[in-house]
N, C-alpha and C positions, 0 to 999 in steps of 0.2 A: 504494500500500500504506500501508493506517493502521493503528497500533496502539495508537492512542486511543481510547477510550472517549469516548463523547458526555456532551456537558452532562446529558442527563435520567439516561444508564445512571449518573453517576459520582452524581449526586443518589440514584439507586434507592439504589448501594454502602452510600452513607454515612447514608444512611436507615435500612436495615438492617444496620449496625453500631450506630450508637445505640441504635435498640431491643433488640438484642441484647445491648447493656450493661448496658441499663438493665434487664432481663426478666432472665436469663440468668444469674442467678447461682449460686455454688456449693452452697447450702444445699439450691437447688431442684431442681439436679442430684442428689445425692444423695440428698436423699427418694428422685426418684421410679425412682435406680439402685437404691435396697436395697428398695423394695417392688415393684419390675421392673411399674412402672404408667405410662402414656401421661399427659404431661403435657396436658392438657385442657382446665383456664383459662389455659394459656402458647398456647396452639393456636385457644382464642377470641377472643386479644386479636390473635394474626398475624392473623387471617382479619378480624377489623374494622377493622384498618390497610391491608386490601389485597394483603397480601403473599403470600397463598395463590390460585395462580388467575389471577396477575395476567397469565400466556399464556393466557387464557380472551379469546372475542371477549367487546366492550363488553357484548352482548346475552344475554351467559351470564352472568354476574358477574363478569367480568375486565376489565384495561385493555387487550388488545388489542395485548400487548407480545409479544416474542420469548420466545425458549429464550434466550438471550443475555442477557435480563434476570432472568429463573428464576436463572441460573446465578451472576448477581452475589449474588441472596439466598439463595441454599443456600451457599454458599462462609462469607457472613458468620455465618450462624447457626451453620455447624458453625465456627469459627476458635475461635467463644467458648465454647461448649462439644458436643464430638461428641455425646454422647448426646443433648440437648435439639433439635439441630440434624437431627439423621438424621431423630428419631422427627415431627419438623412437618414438615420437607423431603418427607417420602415420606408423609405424611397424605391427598394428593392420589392416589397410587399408581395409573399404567394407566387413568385419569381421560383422557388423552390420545387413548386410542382412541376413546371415546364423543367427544369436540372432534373429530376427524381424519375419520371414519367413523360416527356415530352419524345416528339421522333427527334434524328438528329437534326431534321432542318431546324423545326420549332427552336431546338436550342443554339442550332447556329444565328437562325438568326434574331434570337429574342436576348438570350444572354449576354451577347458580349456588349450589344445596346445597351443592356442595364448597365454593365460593369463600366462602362464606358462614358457614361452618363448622358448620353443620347434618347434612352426611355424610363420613366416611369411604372410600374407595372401595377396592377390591384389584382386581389380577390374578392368577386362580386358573391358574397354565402349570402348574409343576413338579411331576410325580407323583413318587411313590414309587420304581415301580420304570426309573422313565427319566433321572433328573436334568437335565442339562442338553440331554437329545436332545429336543426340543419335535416331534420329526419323525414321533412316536411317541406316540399318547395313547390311553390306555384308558377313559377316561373318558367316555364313550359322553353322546350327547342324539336323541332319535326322536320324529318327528314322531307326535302323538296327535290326531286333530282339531284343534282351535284351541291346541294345546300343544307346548311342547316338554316331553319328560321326561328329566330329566337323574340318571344313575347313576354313578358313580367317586367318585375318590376324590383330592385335593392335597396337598401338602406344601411346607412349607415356605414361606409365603404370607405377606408382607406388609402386615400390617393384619389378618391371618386369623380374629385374637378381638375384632377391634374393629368390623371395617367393616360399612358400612349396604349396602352392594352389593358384589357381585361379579362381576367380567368373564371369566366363567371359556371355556377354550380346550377343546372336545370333538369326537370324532368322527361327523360328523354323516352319512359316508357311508361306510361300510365297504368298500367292492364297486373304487373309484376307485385306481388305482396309478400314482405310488406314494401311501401314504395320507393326505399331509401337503396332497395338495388335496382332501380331503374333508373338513377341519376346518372349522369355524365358532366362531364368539363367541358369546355368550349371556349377558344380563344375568342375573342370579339374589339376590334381594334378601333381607337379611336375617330372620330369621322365616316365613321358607317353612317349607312341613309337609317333613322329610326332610332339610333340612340342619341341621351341626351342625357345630362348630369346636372341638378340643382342641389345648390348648397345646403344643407338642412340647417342652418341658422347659425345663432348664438350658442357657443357653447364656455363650459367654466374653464377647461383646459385645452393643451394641446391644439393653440390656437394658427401654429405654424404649419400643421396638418391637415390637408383640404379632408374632408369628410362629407360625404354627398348623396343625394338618391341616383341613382341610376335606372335609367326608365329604356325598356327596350318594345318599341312595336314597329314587329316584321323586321326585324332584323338580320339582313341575309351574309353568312359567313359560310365558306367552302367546308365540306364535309370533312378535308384535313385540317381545320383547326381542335379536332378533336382532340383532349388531351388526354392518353393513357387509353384506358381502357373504356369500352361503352358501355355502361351500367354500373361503372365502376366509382363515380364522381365521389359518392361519398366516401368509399374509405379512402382514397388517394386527399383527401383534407382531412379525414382523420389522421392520416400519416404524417400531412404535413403541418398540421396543428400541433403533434409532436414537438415536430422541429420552431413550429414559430411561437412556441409560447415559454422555451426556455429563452429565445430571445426576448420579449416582453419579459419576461423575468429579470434580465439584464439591464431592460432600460427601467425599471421600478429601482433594482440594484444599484445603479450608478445617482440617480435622483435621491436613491436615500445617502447613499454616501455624499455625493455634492451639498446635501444641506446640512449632514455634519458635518463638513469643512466649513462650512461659514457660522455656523454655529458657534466651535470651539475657534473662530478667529475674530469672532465680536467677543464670547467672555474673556478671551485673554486682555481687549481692547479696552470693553466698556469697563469703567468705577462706579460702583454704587456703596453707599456709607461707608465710604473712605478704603475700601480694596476690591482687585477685580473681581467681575464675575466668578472668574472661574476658580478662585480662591474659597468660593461657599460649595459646603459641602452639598449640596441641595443642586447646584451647576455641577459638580463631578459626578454625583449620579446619575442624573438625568441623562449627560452623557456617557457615561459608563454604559448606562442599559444602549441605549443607542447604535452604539458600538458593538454591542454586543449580540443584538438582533441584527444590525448589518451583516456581519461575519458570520450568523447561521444561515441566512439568504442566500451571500457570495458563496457556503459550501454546498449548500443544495443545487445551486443554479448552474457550480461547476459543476459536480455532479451531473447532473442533469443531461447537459453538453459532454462531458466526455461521455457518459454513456451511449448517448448517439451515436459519435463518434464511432464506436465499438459496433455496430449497426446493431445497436437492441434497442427496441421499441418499447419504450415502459409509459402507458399514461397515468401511471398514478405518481412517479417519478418527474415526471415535467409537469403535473398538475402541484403535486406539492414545491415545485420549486416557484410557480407563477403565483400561487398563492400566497406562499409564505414573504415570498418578494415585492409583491403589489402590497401586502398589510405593512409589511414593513418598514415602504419608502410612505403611508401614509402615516403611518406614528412618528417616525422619527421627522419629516415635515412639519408637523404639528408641532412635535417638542422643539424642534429649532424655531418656528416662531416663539412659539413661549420664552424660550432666550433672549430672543430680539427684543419683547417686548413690543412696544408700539409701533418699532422702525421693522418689526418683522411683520406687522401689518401692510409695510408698505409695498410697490412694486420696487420701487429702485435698491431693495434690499434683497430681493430673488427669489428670500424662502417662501413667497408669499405666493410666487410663480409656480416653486419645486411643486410645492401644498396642489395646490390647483393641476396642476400635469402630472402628478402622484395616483391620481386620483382614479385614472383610466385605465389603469394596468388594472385594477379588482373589476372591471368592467369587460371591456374587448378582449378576444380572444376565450369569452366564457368566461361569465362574472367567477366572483368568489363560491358566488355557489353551487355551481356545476362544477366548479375544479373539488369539491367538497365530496361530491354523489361521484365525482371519477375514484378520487382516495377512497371514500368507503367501500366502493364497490365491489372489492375482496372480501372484506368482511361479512357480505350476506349472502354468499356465496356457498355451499356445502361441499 
């Protein structure tokens, strides 16, 4: 048992902390919080460093690394700022199925577009009226001649006003029971006649994140945009929900750590009745515990990631890391305001941002409480 990190993964770390320092700043944070816009030359410069993609094979545009190395650079980017961090982190978005299950074209020519930062990518799961039951879609696609025609309707999606494709999840056989193996995948590219993307509003976080409905009527896409297998749609996203929810783990992981770095660098700063913060015993626990739920996160989350890595498929293993990671980065949020004080109320202080972008990881990708009924689901088991 090693719980070291290798010579390259601790080089990728510190790689992407640097450029994160150096990129990542506050001014540029909130531009593009208060104009709720995708940062796009910060997203140009990840993807010509490598850092986008870089679990892409050599021959897609990637290095051919793990989810374990994904995971070192989501962590750093969200640490230094969540918002700038979520919205390049998840630029890639569902890009995994097309790597996992796509033909060689789909991935010649989708992949290395992402890695390159030429396309955005989504996955179109969640409708309207089913939220997190993926078991269940209305969202119809029929075979037309040489076509697929796709009708329905998404929510709540990912990249949904920005992306150059979409991997959306439709019922490709109605007749099949129950109806979750009659799904399939379907590439569906932006500028088709019949799709259209509106912004679903106001939201509290992750405001750098376009998030949209996706509306498809009659939308005609050639019969090989198919991805994987036909009938197969759902578990090819249960597979890859695997793999994208120890990433979301990462980015709650780096969010809780970035706001106890600003935390323990106001108590060292701030004086209250004549000695610092972080001189009362009441500031040293508070971060103690802090600390200390981060560092059960970060080993689940590793975890989590290198066992992918190892190609085993665990969801109760990636559910307890997304869960324990998303409650995490909102407690220790919280607590880091509580430090700050008034000024931790404010935006130009961060943690008030982390708080708010914290928040979304116990949500997308299956709130906290389906990652809850995935963990128990052994246990009622005979």
């Amino acid at each position: 048992m090693d719980f070291e990190l290798t010579t390259e993964q601790k080089d990728i770390k510190e790689a992407a902390n640097a450029f994160a320092k150096g990129e990542f700043t506050r001014d540029l944070a909130l531009k593009h919080e208060s104009e709720h816009s995708f940062p796009r030359s910060l997203w140009t410069k990840v993807c010509e460093l490598g850092f986008m993609g870089l679990h892409f094979p050599d021959d897609c545009g990637g290095q051919g690394l793990g989810v374990t190395e994904n995971v070192l650079v989501v962590e750093e980017f969200c640490r230094r700022d969540s918002g700038l961090g979520t919205a390049i982190a998840l630029a890639d978005f569902a890009s995994e199925i097309v790597m996992r299950h796509g033909t060689e074209e789909q991935k010649k020519r989708f992949l290395p577009a992402v890695a390159q930062g030429k396309m955005i990518s989504a996955g179109a799961f969640t409708e309207p009226n089913h939220g997190s039951d993926i078991t269940r879609m209305d969202t119809r696609a029929e075979k037309k001649g040489d076509e697929w025609v796709i009708n329905g309707t998404k929510t709540f999606i990912t990249n949904g006003g920005i992306a150059d494709f979409f991997i959306v999840l439709c019922q490709t056989d109605s007749e099949v029971k129950p109806t979750y193996r009659g799904m399939s995948l379907i590439i569906a590219e932006k500028g088709a006649e019949g799709l259209s993307t509106e912004d679903v509003g106001e939201k509290m976080g992750i405001k750098m994140t376009s998030t949209a409905e996706v509306s498809f009527d009659e939308v005609k896409v050639p019969l090989e945009n198919l991805v994987g297998k036909e009938g197969k749609g759902f578990y090819h996203v249960l597979e890859f929900f695997d793999e994208s929810r120890v990433e979301i783990a990462a980015t709650a992981l780096g969010i809780a750590q970035g706001a106890l770095d600003r935390a323990v660098a106001y108590a060292r700063e701030r004086e209250q009745f004549g000695k610092r913060l972080v001189d009362f015993q009441v500031t040293q626990h508070k971060l103690a515990d802090m600390a200390t739920d981060i560092e059960a996160a970060r080993l689940l989350t590793y975890k989590a990631a290198w066992n992918y890595d190892q190609g085993r498929i665990d969801p109760v293993l990636t559910s307890m890391a997304k869960y324990v990671a998303g409650r995490t980065a909102v407690k220790v949020a919280d607590e880091a305001i509580q430090i700050l004080g008034g000024y931790g109320y404010m935006t130009e202080y961060e943690v008030e941002r982390f708080y708010r972008d914290a928040k979304i990881a116990e949500i997308y990708e299956g709130t906290k409480e389906i990652q809850k009924n995935t963990i128990a689901g052994p246990f009622v088991k005979e």
